[in-house]
N, CA, C and O atoms as CSV, one atom per row, in Angstrom:
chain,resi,resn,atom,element,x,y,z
A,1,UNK,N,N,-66.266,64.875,30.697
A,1,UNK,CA,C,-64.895,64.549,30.430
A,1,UNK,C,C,-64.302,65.612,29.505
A,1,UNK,O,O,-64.395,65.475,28.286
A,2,UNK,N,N,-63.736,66.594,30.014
A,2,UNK,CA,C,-63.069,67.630,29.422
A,2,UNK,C,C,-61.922,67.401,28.337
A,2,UNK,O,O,-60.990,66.825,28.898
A,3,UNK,N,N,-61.746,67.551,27.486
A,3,UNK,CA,C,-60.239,67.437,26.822
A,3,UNK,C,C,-59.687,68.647,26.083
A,3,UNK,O,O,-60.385,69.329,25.332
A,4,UNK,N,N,-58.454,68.872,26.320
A,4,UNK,CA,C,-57.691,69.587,26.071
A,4,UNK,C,C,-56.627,69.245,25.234
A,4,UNK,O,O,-55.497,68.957,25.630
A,5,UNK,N,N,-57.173,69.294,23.537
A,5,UNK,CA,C,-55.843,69.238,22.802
A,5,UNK,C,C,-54.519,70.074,22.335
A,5,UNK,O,O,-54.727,71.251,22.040
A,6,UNK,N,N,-53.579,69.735,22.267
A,6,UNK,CA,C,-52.922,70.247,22.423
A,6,UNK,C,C,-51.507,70.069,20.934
A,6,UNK,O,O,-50.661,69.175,20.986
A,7,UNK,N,N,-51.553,70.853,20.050
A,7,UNK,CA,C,-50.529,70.308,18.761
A,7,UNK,C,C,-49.911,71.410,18.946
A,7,UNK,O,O,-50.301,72.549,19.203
A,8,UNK,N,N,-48.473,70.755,18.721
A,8,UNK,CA,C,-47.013,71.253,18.709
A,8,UNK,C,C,-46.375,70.927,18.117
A,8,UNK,O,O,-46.713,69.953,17.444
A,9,UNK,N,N,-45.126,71.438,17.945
A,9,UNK,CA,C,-44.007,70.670,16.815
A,9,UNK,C,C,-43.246,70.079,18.231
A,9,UNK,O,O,-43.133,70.312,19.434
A,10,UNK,N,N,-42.733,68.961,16.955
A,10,UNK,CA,C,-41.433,68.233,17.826
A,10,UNK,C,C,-40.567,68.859,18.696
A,10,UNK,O,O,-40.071,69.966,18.491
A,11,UNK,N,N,-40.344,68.044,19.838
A,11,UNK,CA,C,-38.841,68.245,20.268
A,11,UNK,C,C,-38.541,68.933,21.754
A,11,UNK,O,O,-37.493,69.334,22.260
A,12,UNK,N,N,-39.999,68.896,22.266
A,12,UNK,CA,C,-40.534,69.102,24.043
A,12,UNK,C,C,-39.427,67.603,24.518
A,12,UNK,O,O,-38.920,66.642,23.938
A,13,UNK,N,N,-39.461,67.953,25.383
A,13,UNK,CA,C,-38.980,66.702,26.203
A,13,UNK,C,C,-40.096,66.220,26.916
A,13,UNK,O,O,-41.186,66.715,26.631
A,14,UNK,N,N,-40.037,65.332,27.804
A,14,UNK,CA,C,-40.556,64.348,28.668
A,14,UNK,C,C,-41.145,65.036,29.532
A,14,UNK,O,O,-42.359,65.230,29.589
A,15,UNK,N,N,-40.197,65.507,30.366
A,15,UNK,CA,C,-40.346,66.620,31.565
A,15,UNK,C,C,-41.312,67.782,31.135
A,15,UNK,O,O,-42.326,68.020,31.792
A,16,UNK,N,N,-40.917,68.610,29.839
A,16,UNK,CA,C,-41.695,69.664,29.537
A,16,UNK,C,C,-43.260,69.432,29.112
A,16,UNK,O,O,-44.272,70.128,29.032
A,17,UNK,N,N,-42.938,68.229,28.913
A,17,UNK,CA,C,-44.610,67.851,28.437
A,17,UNK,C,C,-45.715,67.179,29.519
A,17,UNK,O,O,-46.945,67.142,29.507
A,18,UNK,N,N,-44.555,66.588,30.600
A,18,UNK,CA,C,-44.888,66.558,32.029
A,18,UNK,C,C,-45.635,67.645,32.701
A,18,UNK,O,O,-46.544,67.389,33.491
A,19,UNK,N,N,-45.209,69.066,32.355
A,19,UNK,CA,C,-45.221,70.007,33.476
A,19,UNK,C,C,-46.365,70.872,32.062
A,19,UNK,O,O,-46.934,71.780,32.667
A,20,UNK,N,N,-46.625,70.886,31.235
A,20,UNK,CA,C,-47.478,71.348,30.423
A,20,UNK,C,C,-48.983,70.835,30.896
A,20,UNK,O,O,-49.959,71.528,31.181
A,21,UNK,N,N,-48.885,69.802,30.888
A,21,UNK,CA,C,-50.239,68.706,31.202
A,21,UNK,C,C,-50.367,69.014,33.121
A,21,UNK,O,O,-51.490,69.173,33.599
A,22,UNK,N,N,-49.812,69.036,33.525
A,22,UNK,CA,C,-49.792,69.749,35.139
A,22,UNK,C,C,-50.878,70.922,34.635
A,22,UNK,O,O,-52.103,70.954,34.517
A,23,UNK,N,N,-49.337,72.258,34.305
A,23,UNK,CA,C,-49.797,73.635,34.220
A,23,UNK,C,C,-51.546,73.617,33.811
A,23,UNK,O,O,-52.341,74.267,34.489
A,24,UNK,N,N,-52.067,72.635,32.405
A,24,UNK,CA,C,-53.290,72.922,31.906
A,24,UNK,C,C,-54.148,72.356,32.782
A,24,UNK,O,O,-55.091,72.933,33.324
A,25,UNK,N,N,-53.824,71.222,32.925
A,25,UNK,CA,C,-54.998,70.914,34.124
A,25,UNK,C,C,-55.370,71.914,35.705
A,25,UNK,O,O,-56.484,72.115,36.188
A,26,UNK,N,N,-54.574,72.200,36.013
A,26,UNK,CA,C,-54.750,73.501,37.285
A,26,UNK,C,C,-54.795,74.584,36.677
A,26,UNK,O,O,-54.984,75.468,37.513
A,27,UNK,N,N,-54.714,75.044,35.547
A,27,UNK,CA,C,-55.453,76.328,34.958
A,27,UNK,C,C,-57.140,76.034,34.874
A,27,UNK,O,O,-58.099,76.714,35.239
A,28,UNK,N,N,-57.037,74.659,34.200
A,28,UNK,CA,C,-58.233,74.296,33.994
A,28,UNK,C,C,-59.490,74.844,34.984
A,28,UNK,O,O,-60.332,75.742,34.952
A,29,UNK,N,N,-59.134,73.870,35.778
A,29,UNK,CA,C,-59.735,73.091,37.024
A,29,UNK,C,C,-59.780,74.895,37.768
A,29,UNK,O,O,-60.883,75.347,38.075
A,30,UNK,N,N,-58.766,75.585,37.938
A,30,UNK,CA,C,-59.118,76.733,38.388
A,30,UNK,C,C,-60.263,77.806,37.856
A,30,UNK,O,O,-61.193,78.243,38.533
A,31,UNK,N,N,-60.001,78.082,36.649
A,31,UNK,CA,C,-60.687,78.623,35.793
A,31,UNK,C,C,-62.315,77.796,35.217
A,31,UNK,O,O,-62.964,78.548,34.489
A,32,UNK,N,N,-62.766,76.846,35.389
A,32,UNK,CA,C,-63.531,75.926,34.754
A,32,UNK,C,C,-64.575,75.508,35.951
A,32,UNK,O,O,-65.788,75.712,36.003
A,33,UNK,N,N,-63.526,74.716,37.100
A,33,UNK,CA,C,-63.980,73.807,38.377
A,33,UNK,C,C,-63.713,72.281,37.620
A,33,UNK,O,O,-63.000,72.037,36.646
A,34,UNK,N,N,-64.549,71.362,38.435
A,34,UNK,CA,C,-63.909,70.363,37.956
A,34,UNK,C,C,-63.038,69.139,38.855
A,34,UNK,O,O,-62.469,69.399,39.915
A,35,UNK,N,N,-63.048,68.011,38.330
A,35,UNK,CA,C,-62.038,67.296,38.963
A,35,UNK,C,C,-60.885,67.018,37.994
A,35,UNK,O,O,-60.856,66.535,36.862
A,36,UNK,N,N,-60.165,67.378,38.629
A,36,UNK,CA,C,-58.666,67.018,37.856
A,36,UNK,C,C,-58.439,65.604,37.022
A,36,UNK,O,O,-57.957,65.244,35.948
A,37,UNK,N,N,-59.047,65.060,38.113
A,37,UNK,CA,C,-58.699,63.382,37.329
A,37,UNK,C,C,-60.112,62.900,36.094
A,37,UNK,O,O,-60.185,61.787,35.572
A,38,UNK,N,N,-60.882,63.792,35.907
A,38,UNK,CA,C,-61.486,63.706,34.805
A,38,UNK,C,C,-61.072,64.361,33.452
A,38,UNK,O,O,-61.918,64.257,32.564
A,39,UNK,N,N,-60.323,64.788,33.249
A,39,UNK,CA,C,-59.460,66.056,32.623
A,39,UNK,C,C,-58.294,65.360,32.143
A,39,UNK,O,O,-57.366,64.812,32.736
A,40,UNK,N,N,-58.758,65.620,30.075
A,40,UNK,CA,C,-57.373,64.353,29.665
A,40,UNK,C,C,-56.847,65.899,28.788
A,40,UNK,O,O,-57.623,66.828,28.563
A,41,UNK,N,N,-55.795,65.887,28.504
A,41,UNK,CA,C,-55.023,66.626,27.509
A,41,UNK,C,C,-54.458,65.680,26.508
A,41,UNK,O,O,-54.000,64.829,27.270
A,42,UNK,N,N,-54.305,65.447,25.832
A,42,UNK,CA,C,-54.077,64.853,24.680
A,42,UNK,C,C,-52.943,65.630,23.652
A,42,UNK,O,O,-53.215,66.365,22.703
A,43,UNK,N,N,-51.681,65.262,24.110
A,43,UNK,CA,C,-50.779,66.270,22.878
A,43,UNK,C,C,-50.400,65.409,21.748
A,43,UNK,O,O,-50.341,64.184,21.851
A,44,UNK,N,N,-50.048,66.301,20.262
A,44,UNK,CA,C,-49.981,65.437,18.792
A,44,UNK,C,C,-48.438,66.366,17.992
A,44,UNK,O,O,-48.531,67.254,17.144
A,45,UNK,N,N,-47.258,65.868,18.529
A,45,UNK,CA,C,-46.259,66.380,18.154
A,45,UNK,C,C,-46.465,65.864,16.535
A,45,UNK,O,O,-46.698,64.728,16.122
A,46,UNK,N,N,-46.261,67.348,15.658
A,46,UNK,CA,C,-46.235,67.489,14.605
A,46,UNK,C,C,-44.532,68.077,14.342
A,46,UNK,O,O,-43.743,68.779,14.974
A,47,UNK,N,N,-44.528,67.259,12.904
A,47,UNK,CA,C,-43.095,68.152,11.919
A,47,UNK,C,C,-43.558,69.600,11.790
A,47,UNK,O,O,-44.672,70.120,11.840
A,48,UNK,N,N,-42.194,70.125,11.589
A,48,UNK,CA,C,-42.989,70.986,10.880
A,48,UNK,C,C,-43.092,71.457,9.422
A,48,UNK,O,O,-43.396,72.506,8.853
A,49,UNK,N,N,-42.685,70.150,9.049
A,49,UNK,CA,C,-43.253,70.138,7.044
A,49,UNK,C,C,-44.469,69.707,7.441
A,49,UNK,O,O,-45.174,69.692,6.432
A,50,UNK,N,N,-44.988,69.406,8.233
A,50,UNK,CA,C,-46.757,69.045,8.231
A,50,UNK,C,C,-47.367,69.808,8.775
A,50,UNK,O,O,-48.533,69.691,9.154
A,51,UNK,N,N,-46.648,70.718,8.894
A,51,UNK,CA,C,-48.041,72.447,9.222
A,51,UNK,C,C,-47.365,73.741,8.787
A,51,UNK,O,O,-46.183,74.014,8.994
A,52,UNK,N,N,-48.166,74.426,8.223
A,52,UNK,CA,C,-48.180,75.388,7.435
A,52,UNK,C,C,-49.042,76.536,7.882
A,52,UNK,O,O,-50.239,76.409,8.140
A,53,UNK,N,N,-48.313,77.760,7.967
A,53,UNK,CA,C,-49.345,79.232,8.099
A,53,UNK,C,C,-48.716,79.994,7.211
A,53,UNK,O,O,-47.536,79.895,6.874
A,54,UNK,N,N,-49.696,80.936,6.745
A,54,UNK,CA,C,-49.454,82.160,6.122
A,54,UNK,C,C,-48.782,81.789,4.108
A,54,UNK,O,O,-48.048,82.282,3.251
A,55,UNK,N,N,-49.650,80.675,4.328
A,55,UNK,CA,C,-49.070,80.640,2.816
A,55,UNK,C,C,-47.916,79.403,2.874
A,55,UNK,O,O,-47.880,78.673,1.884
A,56,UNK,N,N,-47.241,79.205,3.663
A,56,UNK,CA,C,-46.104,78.753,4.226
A,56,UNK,C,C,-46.086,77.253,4.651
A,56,UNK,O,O,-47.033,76.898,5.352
A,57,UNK,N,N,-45.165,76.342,4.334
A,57,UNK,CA,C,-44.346,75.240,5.405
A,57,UNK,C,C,-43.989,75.615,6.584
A,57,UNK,O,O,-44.064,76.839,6.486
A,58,UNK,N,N,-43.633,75.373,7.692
A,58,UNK,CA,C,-43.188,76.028,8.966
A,58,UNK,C,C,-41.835,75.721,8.829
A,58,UNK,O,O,-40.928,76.364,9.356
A,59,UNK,N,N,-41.687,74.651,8.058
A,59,UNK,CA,C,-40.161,74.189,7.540
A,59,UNK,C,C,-39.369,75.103,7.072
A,59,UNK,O,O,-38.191,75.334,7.343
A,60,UNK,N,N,-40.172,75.672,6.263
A,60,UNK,CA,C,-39.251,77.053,4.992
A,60,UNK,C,C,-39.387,78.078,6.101
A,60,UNK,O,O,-38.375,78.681,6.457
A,61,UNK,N,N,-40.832,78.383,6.812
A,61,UNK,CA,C,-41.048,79.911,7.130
A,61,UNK,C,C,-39.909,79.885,8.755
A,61,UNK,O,O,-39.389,80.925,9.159
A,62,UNK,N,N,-39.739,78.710,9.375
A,62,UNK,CA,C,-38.819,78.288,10.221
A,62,UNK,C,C,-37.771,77.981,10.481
A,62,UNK,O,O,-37.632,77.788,11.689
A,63,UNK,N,N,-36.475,77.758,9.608
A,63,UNK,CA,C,-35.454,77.009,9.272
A,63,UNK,C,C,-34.972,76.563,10.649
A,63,UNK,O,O,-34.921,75.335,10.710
A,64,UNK,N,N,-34.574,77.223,11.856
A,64,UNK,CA,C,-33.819,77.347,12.877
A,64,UNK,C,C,-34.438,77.051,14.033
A,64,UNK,O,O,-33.853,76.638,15.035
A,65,UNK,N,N,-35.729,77.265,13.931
A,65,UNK,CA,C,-36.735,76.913,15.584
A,65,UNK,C,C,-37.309,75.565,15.661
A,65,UNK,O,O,-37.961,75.227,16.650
């Protein structure tokens, strides 16, 4: 049972997170083998005052994205 996590910040839509979980699973499954329907992706929309690189909030180092 393969899983593929997946953390992002907020603010994908429905659809985009639709077609993300598509795209990874047939990358997968191409690249790997496999059955598709064993194959979970799991996404964890994060703020982005709750992740930080480079020293940084993504909040401060981000204002606009």
């Amino acid at each position: 049972m393969p899983i593929i996590r997946v953390e992002m910040f907020k603010g994908r839509t429905q659809d985009q997170k639709r077609e993300l979980v598509r795209e990874l699973t047939e990358g997968f499954v191409r690249a790997c083998g496999g059955n598709p329907e064993s194959l979970h992706v799991v996404i964890t929309d994060v703020e982005k005052e709750d992740w930080g690189t480079g020293g940084q909030l993504c909040v401060d180092k981000y204002p606009d994205k």
